[in-house]
Structures are given as structure tokens and as C-alpha cells.
TORVEX-274829 format. One record per residue (C-alpha): residue number from 1; residue in three letters; z, x, y. Coordinates in pm, whole numbers, plus 50000, padded with zeros to 5 digits. Each point is the difference from the previous one (the first is absolute). Layout:
% residues N
@n->NUM, res->ala, c3->Z, c1->X, c2->Y
...
This chain:
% residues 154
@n->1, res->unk, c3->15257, c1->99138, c2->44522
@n->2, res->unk, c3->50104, c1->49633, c2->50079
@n->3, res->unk, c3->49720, c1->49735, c2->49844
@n->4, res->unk, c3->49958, c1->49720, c2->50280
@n->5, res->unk, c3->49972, c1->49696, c2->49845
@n->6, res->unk, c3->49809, c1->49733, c2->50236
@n->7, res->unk, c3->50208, c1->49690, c2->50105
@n->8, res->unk, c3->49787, c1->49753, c2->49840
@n->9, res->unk, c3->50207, c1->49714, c2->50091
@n->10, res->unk, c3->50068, c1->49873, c2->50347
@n->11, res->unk, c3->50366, c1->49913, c2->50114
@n->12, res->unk, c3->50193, c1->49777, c2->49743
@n->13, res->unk, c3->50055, c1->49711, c2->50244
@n->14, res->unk, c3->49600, c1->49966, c2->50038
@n->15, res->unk, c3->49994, c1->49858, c2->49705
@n->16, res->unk, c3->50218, c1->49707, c2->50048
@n->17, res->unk, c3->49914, c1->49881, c2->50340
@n->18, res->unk, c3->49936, c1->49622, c2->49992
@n->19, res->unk, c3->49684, c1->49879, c2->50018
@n->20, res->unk, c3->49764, c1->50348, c2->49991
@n->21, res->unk, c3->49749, c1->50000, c2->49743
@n->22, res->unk, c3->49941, c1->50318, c2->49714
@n->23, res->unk, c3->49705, c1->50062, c2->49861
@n->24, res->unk, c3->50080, c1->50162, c2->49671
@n->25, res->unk, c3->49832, c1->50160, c2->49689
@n->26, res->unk, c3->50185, c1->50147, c2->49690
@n->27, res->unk, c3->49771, c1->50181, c2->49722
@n->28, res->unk, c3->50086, c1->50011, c2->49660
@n->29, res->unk, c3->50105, c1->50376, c2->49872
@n->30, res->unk, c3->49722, c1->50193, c2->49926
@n->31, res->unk, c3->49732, c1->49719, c2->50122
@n->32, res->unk, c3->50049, c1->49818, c2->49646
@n->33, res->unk, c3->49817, c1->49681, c2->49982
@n->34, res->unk, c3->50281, c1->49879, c2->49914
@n->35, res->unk, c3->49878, c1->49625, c2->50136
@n->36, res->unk, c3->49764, c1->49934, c2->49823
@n->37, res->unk, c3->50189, c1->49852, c2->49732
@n->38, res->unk, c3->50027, c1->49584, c2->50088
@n->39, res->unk, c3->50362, c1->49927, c2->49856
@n->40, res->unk, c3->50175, c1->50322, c2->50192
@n->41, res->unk, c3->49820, c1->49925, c2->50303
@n->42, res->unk, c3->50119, c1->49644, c2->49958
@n->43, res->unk, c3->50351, c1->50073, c2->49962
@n->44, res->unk, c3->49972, c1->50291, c2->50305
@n->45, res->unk, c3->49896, c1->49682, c2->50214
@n->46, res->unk, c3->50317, c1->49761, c2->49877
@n->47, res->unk, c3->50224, c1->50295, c2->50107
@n->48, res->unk, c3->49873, c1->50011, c2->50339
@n->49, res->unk, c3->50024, c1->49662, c2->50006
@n->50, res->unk, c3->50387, c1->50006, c2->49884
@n->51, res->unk, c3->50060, c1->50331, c2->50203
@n->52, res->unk, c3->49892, c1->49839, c2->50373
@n->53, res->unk, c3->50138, c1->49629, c2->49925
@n->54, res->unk, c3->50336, c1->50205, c2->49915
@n->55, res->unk, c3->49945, c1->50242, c2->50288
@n->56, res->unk, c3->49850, c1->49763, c2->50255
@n->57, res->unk, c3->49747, c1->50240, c2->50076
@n->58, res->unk, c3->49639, c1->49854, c2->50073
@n->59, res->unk, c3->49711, c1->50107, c2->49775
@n->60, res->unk, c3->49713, c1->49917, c2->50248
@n->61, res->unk, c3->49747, c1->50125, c2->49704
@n->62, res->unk, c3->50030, c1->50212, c2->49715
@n->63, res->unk, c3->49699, c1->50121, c2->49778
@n->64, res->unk, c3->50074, c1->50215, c2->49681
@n->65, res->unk, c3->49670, c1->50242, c2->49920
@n->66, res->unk, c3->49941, c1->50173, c2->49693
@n->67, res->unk, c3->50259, c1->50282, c2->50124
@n->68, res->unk, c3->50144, c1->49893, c2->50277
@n->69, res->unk, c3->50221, c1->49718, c2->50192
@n->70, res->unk, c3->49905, c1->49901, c2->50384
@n->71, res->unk, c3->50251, c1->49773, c2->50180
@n->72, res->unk, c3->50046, c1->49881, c2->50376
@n->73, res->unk, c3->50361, c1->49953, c2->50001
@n->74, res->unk, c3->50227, c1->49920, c2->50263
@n->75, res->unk, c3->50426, c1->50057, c2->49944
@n->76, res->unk, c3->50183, c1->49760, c2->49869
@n->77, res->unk, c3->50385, c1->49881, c2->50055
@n->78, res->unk, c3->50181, c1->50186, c2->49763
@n->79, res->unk, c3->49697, c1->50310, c2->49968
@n->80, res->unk, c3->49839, c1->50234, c2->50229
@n->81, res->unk, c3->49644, c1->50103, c2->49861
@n->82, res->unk, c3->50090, c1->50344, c2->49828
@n->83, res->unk, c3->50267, c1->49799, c2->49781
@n->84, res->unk, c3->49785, c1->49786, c2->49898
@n->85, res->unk, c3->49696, c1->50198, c2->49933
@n->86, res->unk, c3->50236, c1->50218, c2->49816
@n->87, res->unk, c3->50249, c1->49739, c2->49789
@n->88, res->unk, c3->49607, c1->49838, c2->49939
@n->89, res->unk, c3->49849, c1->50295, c2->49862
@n->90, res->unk, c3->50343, c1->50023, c2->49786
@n->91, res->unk, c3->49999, c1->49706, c2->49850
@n->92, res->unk, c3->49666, c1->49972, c2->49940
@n->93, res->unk, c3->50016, c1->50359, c2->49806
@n->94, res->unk, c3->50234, c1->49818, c2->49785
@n->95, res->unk, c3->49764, c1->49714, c2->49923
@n->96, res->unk, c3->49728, c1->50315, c2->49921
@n->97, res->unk, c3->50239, c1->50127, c2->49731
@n->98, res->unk, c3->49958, c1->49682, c2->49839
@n->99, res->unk, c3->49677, c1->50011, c2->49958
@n->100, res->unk, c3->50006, c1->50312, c2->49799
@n->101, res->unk, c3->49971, c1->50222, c2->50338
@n->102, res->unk, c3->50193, c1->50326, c2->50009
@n->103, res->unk, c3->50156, c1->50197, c2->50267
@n->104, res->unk, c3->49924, c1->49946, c2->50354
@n->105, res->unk, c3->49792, c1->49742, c2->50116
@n->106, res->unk, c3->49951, c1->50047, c2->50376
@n->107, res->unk, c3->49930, c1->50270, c2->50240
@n->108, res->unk, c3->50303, c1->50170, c2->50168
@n->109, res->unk, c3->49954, c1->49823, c2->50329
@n->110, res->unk, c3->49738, c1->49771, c2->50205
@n->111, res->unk, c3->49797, c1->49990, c2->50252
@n->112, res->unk, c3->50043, c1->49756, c2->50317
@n->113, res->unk, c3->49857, c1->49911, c2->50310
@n->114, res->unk, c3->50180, c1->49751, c2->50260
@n->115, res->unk, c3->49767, c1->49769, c2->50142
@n->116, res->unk, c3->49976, c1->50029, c2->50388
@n->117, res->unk, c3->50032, c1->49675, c2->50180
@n->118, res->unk, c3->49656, c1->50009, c2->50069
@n->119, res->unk, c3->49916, c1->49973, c2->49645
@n->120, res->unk, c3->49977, c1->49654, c2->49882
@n->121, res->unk, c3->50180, c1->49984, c2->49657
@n->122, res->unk, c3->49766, c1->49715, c2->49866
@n->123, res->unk, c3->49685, c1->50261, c2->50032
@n->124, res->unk, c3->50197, c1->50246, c2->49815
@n->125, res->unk, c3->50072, c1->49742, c2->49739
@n->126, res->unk, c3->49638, c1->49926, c2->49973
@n->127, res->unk, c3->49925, c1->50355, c2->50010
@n->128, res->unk, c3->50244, c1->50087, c2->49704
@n->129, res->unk, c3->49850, c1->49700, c2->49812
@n->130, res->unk, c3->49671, c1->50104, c2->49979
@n->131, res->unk, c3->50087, c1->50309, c2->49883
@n->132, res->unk, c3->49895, c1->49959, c2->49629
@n->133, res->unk, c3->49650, c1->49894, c2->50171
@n->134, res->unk, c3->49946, c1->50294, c2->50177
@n->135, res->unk, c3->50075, c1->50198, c2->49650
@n->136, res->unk, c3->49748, c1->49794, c2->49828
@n->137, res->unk, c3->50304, c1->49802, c2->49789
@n->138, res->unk, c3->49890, c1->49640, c2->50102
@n->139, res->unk, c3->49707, c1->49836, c2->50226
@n->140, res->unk, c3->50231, c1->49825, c2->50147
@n->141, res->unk, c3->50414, c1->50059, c2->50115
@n->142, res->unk, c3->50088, c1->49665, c2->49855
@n->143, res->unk, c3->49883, c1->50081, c2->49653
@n->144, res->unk, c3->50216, c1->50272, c2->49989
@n->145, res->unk, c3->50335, c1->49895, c2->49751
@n->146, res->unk, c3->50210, c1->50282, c2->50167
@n->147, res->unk, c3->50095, c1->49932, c2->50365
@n->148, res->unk, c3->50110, c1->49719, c2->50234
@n->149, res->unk, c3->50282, c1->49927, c2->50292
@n->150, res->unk, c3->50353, c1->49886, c2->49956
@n->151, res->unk, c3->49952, c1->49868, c2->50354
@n->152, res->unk, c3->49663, c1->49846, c2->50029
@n->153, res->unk, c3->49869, c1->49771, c2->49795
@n->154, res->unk, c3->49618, c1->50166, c2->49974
């Protein structure tokens, strides 16, 4: 008997098509609060940073919780959204083995959700931001050391 794997992934060309915005979330492996410690989460952030100045892909928001990553991306010039997610969560492993970390670091894939063009990407920003207040983290998203835009200044 043939297992059927579900297509989690829509077309490849999705993924870079100029100006559509992807909701994404990546989980550590195995749920590890992984984020909780200050200096890794600190360097995680400087990657992105490096990765989507490199890449030209727009980090609307990001926000790292305790065991997971949430981004609204859109594709850059030189990087469609799975290559990035994917050389991200690479290099970023890397950084993890510094820190004493061993084996993998991420979950095997990611979850994402295109935004329709109904959706207004500055509620989903706001919505990803408060994030660590709905989980009790911070009273307020702006106290929180661990998200932010690359594109607006917030």
C-alpha cells in the first residue's frame, strides 16, 4: 500500500509573487523554549535582520515566543519565501550550535497563510504583536524585547 503524503505546500511560484503577503510561523523541534534565553534570541533577530536586507525581502513584523518564530513576510529580489524561511532556519541552527545547542533546532517545515487582499497587513502586524499579551508575557506589546518590523517604524 502507497502512503499519501499531503501536499502541504502550494505551487513553488506562489511564493515569489511580488507584492503578496505570508503569514508565517516556524516552531522550534519538539516545542523547546528555546527563546527564552535573551542573547540567542538577540542574535536570531540580527540574522533576520542580515537575512532580508541581503534578500530584500520585507519583514512587516516578526515576534519570537518562547518556542516559536511568527513573521509576515513578503519575497524579496533575490528569495522567494520558502528559501528564505529555510536558508533562515539554517543559519540560525548554526548560531544555536554555538550556544551549546545540539542537533536540530527547528521543526521540519512551517506553517503559512497568504494574506487575502482583503486583509489589511498592518492589523495582522498588530495582531502578531500583541501576541506575547494575549499569552500573559507582557501588559503591553511594546514592552515586549522580542519583536518589531523591518518596514515600519512602530
Amino acid at each position: 500500500m502507497k502512503k499519501y503524503h499531503k501536499k502541504i505546500r502550494l505551487d513553488k511560484d506562489v511564493y515569489a509573487i511580488e507584492g503578496v503577503n505570508c503569514f508565517v510561523t516556524v516552531c522550534t523541534d519538539g516545542k523547546i523554549p528555546s527563546f527564552q534565553n535573551n542573547v540567542l534570541t538577540l542574535a536570531f533577530i540580527e540574522q533576520l535582520k542580515t537575512d532580508a536586507a541581503s534578500s530584500g525581502v520585507q519583514v512587516f513584523v516578526y515576534c519570537f515566543m518562547p518556542d516559536h518564530l511568527h513573521l509576515v513576510i513578503a519575497p524579496g529580489t533575490t528569495k522567494d519565501i520558502v528559501k528564505f524561511v529555510g536558508e533562515y532556519k539554517g543559519r540560525t541552527t548554526r548560531i544555536a550550535w554555538g550556544f551549546g545547542m545540539k542537533g536540530k533546532f527547528w521543526q521540519t517545515s512551517f506553517y503559512d497563510h497568504f494574506l487575502r487582499k482583503e486583509e489589511d497587513v498592518r492589523i495582522v502586524v498588530m495582531y502578531v504583536l500583541n501576541n506575547p499579551v494575549r499569552k500573559g508575557l507582557v501588559s503591553e506589546w511594546r514592552e515586549y524585547p522580542y519583536s518589531g518590523s523591518l518596514v515600519y517604524e512602530l
